[in-house]
C-alpha positions in Angstrom: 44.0 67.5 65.9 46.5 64.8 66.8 44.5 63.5 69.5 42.0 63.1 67.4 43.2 61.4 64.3 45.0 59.1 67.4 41.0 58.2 68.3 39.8 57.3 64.8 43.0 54.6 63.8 42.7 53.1 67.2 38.7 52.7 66.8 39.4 51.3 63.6 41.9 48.9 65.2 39.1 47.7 67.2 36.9 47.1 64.4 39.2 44.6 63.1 39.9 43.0 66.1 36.2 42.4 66.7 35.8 41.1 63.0 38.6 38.8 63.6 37.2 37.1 66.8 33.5 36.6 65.4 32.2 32.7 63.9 31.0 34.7 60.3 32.5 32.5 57.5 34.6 33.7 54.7 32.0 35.0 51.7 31.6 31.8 49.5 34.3 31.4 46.5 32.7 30.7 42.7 32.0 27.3 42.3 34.0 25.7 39.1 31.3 24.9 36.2 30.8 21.6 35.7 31.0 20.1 32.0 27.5 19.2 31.0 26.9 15.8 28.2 26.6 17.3 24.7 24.6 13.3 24.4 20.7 13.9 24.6 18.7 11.7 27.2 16.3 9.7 25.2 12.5 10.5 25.7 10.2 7.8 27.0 7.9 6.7 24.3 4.3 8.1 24.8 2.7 4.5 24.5 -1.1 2.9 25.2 -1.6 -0.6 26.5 -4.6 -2.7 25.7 -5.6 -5.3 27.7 -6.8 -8.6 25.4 -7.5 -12.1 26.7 -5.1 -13.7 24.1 -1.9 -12.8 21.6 -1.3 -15.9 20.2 -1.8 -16.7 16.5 -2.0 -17.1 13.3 -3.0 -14.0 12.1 -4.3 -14.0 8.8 -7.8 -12.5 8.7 -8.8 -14.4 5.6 -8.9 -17.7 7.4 -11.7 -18.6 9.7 -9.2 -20.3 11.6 -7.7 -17.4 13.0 -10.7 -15.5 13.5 -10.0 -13.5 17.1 -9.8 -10.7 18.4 -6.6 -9.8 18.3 -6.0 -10.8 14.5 -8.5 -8.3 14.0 -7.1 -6.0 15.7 -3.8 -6.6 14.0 -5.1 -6.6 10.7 -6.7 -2.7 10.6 -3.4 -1.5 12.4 -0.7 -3.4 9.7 -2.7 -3.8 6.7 -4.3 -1.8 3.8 -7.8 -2.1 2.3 -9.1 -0.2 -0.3 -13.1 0.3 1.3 -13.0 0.5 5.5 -16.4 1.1 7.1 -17.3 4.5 8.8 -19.1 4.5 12.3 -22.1 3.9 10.7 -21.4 1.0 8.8 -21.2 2.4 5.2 -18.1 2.0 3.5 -16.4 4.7 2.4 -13.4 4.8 0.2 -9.9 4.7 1.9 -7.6 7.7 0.1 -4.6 7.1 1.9 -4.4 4.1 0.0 -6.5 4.4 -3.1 -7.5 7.3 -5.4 -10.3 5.5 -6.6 -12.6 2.4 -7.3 -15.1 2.1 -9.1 -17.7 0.1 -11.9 -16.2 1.0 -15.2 -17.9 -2.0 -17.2 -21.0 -3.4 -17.1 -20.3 -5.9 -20.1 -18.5 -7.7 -18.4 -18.8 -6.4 -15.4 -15.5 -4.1 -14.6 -14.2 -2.9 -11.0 -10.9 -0.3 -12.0 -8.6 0.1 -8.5 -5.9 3.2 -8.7 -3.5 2.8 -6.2 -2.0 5.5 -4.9 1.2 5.9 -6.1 3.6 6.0 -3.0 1.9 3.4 -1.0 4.3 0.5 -0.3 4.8 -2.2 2.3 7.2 -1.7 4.8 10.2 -3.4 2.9 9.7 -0.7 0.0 8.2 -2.8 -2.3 4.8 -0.7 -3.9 1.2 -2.3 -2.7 0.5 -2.9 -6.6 -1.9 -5.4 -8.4 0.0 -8.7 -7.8 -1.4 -7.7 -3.8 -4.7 -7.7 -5.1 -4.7 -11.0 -7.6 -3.1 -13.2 -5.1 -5.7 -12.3 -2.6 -8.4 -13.0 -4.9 -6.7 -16.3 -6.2 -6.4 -17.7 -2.8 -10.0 -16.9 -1.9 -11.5 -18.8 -5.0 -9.8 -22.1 -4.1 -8.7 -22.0 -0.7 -10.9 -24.0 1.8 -11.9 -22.4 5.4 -11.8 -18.9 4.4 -14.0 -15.6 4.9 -16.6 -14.8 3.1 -15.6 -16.0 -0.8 -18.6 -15.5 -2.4 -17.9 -12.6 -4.4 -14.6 -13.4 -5.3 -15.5 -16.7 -6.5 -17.4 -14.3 -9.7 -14.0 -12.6 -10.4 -12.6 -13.7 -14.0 -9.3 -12.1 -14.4 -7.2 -9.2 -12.3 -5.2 -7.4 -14.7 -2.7 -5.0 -13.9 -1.7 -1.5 -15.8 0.4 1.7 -15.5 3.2 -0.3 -13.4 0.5 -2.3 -11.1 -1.1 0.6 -9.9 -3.7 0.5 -11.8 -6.1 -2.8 -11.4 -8.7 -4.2 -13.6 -10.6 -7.1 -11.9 -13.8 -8.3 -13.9 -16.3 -10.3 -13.1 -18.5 -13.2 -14.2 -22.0 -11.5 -13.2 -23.0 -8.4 -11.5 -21.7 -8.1 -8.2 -23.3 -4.8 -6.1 -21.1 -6.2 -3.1 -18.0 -5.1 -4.6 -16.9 -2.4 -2.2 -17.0 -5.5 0.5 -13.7 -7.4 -1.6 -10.0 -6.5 -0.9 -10.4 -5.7 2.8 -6.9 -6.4 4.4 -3.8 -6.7 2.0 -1.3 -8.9 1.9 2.2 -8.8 0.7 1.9 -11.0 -2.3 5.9 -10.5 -3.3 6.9 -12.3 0.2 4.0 -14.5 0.6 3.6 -15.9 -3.0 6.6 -18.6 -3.1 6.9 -18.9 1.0 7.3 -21.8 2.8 3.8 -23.7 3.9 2.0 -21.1 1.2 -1.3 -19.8 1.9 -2.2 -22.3 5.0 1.1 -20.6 6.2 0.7 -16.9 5.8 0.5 -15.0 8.6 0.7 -18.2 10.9 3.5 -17.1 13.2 4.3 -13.1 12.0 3.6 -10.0 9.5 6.6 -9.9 6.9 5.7 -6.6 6.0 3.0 -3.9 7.0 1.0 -1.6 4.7 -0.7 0.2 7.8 0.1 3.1 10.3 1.5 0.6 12.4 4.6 -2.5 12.3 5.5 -4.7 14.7 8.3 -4.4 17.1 8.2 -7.1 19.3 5.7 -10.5 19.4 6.5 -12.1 22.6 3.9 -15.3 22.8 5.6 -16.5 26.0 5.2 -13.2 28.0 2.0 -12.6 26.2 2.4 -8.9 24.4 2.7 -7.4 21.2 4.3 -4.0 21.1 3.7 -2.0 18.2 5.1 1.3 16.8 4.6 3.8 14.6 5.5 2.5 11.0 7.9 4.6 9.6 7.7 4.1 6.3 3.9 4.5 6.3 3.1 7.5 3.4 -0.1 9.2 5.2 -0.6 10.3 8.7 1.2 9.4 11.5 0.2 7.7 14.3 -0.2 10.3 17.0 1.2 7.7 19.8 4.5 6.1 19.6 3.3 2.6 20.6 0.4 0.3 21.1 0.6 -3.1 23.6 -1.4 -5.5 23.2 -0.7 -7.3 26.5 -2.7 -10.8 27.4 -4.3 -10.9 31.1 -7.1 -12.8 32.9 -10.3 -11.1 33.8 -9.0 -10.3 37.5 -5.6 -9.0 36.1 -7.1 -6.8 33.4 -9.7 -5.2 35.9 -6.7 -4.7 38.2 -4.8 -2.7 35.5 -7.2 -0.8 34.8 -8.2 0.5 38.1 -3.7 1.1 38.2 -4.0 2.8 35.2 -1.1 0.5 33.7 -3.8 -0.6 31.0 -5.2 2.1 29.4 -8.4 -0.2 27.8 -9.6 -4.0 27.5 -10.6 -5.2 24.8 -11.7 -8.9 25.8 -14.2 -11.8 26.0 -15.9 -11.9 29.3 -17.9 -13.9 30.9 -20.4 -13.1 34.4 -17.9 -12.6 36.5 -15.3 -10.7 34.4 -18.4 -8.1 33.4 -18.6 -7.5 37.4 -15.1 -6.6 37.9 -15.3 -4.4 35.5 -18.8 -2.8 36.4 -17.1 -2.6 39.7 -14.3 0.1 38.4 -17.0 2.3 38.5 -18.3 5.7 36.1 -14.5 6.5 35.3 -14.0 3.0 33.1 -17.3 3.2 30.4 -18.5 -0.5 29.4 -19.0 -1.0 25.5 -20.5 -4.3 24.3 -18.3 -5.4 20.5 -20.3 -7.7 18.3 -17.9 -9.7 16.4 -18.5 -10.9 13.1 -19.0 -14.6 13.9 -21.8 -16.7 15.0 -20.6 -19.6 17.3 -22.4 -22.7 15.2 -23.1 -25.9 15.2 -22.7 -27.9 11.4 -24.9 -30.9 10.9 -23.2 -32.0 8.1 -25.2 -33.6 5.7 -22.0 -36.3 4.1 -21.1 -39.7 4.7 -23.4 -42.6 5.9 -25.1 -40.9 8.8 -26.2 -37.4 8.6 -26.8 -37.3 5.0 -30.1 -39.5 5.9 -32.1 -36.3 6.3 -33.9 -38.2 9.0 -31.4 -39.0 10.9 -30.2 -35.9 10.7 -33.4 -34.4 11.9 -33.1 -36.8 14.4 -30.2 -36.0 16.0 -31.2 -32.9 15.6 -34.4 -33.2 17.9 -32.1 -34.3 20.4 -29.9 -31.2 20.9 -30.7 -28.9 24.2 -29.6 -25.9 22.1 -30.4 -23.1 25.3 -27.8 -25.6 27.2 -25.2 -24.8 24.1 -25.8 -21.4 24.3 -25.6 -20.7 28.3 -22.6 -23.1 28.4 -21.0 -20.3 25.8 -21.8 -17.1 26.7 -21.3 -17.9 30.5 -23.2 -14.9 31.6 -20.8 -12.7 29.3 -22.1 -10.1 26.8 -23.1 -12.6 23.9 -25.8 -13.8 26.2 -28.1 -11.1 24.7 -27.2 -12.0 21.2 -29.0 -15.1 20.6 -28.8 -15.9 17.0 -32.1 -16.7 16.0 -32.0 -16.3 11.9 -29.3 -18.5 9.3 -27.8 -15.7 7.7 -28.4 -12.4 9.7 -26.2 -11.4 12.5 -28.3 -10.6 16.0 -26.1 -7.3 16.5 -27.5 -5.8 12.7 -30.0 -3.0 12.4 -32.6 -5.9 9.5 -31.9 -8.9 12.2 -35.5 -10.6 12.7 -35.5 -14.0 14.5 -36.7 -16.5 11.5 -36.0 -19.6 13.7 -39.4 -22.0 14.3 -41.0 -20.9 17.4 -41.9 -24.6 18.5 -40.3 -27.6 18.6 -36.4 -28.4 17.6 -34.2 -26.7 17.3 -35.8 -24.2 19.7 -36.2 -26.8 22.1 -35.1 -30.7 22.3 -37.9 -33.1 21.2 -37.2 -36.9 22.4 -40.2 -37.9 21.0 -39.4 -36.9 17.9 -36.1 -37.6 17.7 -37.5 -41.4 18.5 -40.1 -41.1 15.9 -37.1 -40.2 13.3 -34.5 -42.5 14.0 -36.9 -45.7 14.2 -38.2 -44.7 10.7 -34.9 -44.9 9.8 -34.4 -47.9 11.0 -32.5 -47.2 14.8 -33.7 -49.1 17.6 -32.6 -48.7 20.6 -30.8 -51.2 22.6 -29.0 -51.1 26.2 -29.3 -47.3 25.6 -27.9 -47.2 22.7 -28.8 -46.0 19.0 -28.4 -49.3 17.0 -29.1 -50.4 13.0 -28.4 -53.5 11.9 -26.3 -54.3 15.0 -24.2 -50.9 14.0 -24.5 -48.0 16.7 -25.3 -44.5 15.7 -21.8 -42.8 15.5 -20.9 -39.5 14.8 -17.6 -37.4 15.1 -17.8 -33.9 16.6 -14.8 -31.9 15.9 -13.9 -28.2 17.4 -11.0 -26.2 17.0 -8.4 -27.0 19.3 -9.0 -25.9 22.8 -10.4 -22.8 21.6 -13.3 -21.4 23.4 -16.3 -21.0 23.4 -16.0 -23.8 21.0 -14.5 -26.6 23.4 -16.8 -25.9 25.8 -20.2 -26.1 23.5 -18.6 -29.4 22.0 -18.2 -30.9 25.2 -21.6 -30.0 26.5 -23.2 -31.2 22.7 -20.9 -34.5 23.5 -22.5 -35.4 26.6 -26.4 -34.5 25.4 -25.8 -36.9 22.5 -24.2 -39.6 24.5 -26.9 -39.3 27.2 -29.2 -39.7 24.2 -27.7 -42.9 22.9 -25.5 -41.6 20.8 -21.8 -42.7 20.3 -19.6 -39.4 20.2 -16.0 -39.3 19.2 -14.0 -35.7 19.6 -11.5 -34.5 17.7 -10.5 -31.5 18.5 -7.1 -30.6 16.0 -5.7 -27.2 15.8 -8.0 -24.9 14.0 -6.3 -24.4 10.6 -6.1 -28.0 10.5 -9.7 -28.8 11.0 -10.7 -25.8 8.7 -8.1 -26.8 6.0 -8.1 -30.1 6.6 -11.0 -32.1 7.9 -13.7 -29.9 7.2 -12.2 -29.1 3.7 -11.8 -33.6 2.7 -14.0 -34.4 -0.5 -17.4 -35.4 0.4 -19.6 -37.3 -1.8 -23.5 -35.6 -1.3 -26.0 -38.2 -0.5 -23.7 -41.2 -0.8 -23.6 -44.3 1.3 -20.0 -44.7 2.2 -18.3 -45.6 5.9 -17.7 -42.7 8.1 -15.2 -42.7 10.8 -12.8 -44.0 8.6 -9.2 -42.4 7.8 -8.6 -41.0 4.9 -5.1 -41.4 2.8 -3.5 -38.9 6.0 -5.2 -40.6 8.5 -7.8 -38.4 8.8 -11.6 -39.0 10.2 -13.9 -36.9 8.6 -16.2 -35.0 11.3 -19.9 -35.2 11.4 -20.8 -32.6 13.3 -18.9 -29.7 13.7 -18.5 -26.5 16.4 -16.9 -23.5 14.5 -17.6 -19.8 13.8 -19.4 -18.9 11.0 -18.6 -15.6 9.3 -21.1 -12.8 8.9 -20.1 -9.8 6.9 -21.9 -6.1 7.1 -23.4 -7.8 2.8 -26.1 -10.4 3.8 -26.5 -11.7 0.3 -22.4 -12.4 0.4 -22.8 -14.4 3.8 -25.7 -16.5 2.3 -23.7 -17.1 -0.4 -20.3 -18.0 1.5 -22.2 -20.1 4.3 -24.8 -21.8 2.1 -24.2 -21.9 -1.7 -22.4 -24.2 -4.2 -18.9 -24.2 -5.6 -18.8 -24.2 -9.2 -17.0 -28.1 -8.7 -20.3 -29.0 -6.7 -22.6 -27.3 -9.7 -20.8 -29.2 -12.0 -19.5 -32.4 -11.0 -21.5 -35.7 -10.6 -23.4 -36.0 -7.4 -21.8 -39.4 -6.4 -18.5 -37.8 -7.7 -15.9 -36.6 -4.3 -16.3 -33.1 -4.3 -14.1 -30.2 -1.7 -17.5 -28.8 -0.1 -17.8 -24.9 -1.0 -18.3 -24.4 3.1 -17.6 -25.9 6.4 -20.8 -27.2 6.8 -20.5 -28.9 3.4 -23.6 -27.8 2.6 -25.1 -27.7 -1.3 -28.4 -27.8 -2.5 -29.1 -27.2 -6.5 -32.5 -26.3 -5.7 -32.1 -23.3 -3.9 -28.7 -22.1 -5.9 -30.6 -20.0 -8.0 -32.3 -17.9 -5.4 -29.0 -17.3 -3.3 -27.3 -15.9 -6.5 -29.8 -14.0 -7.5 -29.5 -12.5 -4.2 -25.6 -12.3 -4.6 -25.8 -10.7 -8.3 -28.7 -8.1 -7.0 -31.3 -9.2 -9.8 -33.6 -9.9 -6.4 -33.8 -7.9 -3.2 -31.9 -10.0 -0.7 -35.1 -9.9 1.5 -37.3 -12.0 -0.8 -34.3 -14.0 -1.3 -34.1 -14.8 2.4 -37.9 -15.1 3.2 -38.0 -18.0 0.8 -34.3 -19.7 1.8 -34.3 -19.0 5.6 -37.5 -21.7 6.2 -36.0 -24.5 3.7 -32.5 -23.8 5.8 -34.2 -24.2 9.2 -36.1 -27.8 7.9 -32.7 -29.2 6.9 -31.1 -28.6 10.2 -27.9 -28.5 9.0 -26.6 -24.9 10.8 -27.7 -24.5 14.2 -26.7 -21.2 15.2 -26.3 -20.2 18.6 -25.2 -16.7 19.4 -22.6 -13.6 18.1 -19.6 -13.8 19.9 -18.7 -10.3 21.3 -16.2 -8.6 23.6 -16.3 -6.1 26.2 -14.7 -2.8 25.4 -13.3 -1.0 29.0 -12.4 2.5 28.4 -10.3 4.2 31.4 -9.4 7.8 31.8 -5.6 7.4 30.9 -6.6 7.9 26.8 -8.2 9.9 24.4 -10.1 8.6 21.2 -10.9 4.8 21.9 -14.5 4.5 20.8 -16.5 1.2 20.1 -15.9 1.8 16.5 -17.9 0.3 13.6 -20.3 -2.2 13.5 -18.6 -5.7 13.4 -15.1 -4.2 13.3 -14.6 -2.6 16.7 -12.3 0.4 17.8 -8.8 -0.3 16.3 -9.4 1.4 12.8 -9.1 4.8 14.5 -6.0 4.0 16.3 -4.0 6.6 14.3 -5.7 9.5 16.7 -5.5 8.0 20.1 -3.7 9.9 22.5 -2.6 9.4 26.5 -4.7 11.9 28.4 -8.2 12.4 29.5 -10.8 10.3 27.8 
């Protein structure tokens, strides 16, 4: 038994002394907790970036000066209107900011606007009637806006139950109603500011009424980055932010196919429309009619073109196909030639009403000779002369915008080829709207042209603008074409503002456009009988609706072409990152 127990201790001896001598480490010891941040990490903000040709302003959609893209864009994400058009066009009602509108009167007639009661701008203050009667105010007597027709039959805005409640009547019947108070604006910031109307919205938003505000404008680095409004009352935008980030037609093709730009939203010409094609079946190509048509204003003032001959004349010889392939450039507008005065190309009624021979579908030398000799041009050395005086006329385009620069520069060298002296101006566009297209005229007077006003201003013959189409063709006639109640009125040798950029009134055909614009005639018969007179004056020479391309990549969800002549940013409240 001794021996025994002697075995086991000494085996057991052994068995440590092995253990002892072996490379096993030591089992691991408990490592000490570390102290975790009681601070949250802040999440990245789920954002979608557009790609647009251009950021920079103004902004105010009113004004036909700022007419772009991206100020439409801006306007459906910041600002509230009472009607906003479905996909189809119709306008429907919009109940996050209005709990109704509607015809309460028809002696006089009586549009009644409730406002919701906890809609308010961004700085608190309610959207209430003031919003509505300063936008109607400045769109009865301020030159170079949008479509003023029907506002110019508005009598009185009156406001009840704390300015929630609106009253606007009217001098006649308008059916067009649902068309007015599109687009807000902050009346209590933008009443008594600084540079008043012609400076709202030049630079900047100082308060938003829409699912969206503005976080940073950065014109140098070419973005807008907006985010979710926070004091907006009804539904929330579903993204954190949108960017609005300026690129060439290379650069936005390449962000696209990188997936750093979620969609483009841009003019385009050939070459722009085959670097997108080339992305392939994952980026889907949408033409956006806009609702302008790049024009040409014959305007029928001053010493030259209110001779309607020499108007004609001039006229006869304008290559208007050159115009038009000089601005479309191979780009999307190319297949919207605007063939009719009042009727955009992109709209379900559009019929081309334009003469099918001779100027302005073509140039007519001959013509144009027969014309200006009869009133009483000859020409010498190559030049249009009368009385030892050459024909002169001003053209005048907004700025360096395009495609207006480069349709006044092509119009500039047809005329001078022609015998024709051309001087440009070419001011910034809120200027020339405002300013130069917006001096008193005196219709079918004989006074010097070309020469400065009291501001040193030269009033502009001939003019290459947008004109504004809207989804009511008897409020377009109206706005492009008919009298202001100054012209109706006032002597015809009296200095009169014009009532429209291409200064344009004639007392014979009043009648018929506002009996279009008050609904006692079908605006059809109205235009059968207006659209040939129009054409014979050859005062608006329409050339085509401007239109972007829409590129839609994979990297979002909801981006669709969107209404007609609106586009996809009302519906920006449901996009989402993600498969599109």
């Amino acid at each position: 038994m001794q021996a025994r127990g002697s075995g086991v201790a000494l085996a057991l001896l052994l068995v440590v002394a092995l253990s002892a001598c072996t490379n096993t480490p030591p089992p691991p010891t408990s490592p000490t907790p570390v102290a975790q941040s009681s601070t949250p990490q802040p999440e990245t903000p789920s954002q979608i970036v557009v790609g647009v040709d251009a950021v920079a302003g103004g902004y105010n959609p009113h004004q036909l000066a700022d007419a772009s893209t991206v100020t439409s864009a801006l306007s459906q994400l910041l600002l509230p209107s009472v009607f906003r058009p479905t996909e189809d066009g119709t306008r429907e009602l919009d109940e996050n900011l209005m709990v109704s509108a509607e015809v309460t009167d028809q002696q006089p007639f009586t549009v009644t606007y409730d406002i919701q009661q906890n809609a308010s701008w961004s700085d608190g203050a309610p959207i209430a009637a003031e919003d509505f009667d300063y936008l109607a105010t400045a769109m009865r007597e301020q030159p170079g806006v949008v479509a003023p027709a029907g506002y110019r039959l508005i009598t009185d805005v009156a406001s009840a139950e704390g300015g929630k409640r609106v009253e606007v009547t009217f001098s006649k019947p308008y059916p067009g109603w649902r068309t007015l108070f599109d687009d807000l604006l902050p009346a209590h910031l933008l009443k008594d500011a600084p540079g008043g109307w012609q400076g709202a919205l030049a630079d900047s938003f100082p308060a938003y009424g829409g699912p969206f505000a503005i976080k940073t404008l950065d014109l140098a680095r070419g973005e807008i980055v907006l985010e979710r409004n926070e004091r907006y009352w009804a539904k929330p935008a579903a993204v954190d932010q949108l960017v609005l980030r300026r690129g060439d037609q290379p650069g936005m093709a390449g962000a696209l196919r990188s997936g750093t730009t979620q969609f483009v939203l841009a003019r385009t010409d050939a070459t722009g429309l085959q670097l997108l094609g080339d992305l392939g079946p994952d980026v889907k190509l949408h033409t956006i009619a806009r609702p302008q048509i790049a024009s040409v204003l014959l305007r029928p003032v001053g010493s030259v073109l209110a001779d309607d001959q020499v108007r004609a004349g001039v006229a006869a010889l304008i290559d208007r196909d050159a115009l038009i392939a000089e601005g479309v450039d191979g780009g999307p507008s190319a297949t919207l030639r605007a063939d009719a005065q009042v009727l955009a190309p992109s709209m379900p009624d559009y019929r081309a009403t334009m003469p099918s021979a001779g100027p302005p579908a073509a140039p007519d030398p001959g013509r144009a000779e027969q014309l200006l000799t009869a009133a009483g041009y000859s020409k010498e050395a190559g030049t249009w002369r009368r009385e030892g005086t050459a024909l002169s006329v001003v053209i005048g385009a907004p700025g360096e915008q395009e495609p207006y620069a480069s349709i006044a520069e092509e119009l500039r060298r047809q005329l001078i080829a022609a015998g024709v002296e051309v001087r440009m101006v070419t001011p910034p566009p809120r200027e020339l709207f405002s300013g130069l297209l917006a001096m008193p005229v005196t219709f079918g007077a004989d006074e010097e042209r070309g020469t400065p006003d009291t501001t040193g201003a030269v009033g502009v013959d001939i003019a290459v603008v947008p004109q504004a189409v809207s989804s009511d063709p008897a409020s377009t006639l109206a706005s492009t074409f008919g009298c202001g109640a100054a012209e109706e009125e006032a002597e015809r040798s009296a200095p009169t503002v014009p009532a429209n950029p291409a200064a344009f009134c004639d007392l014979s055909l009043q009648p018929t456009i506002e009996s279009a614009l008050t609904g006692a005639r079908p605006v059809a018969d109205a235009l059968a009988d207006v659209e040939p007179e129009l054409w014979r004056q050859h005062v608006v020479l329409p050339l085509f609706q401007l239109a972007d391309t829409l590129a839609v990549g994979t990297g979002v969800s909801g981006v669709t072409p969107g209404p007609p002549l609106v586009g996809p940013f009302g519906s920006a409240v449901d996009w989402t990152r993600g498969t599109g």
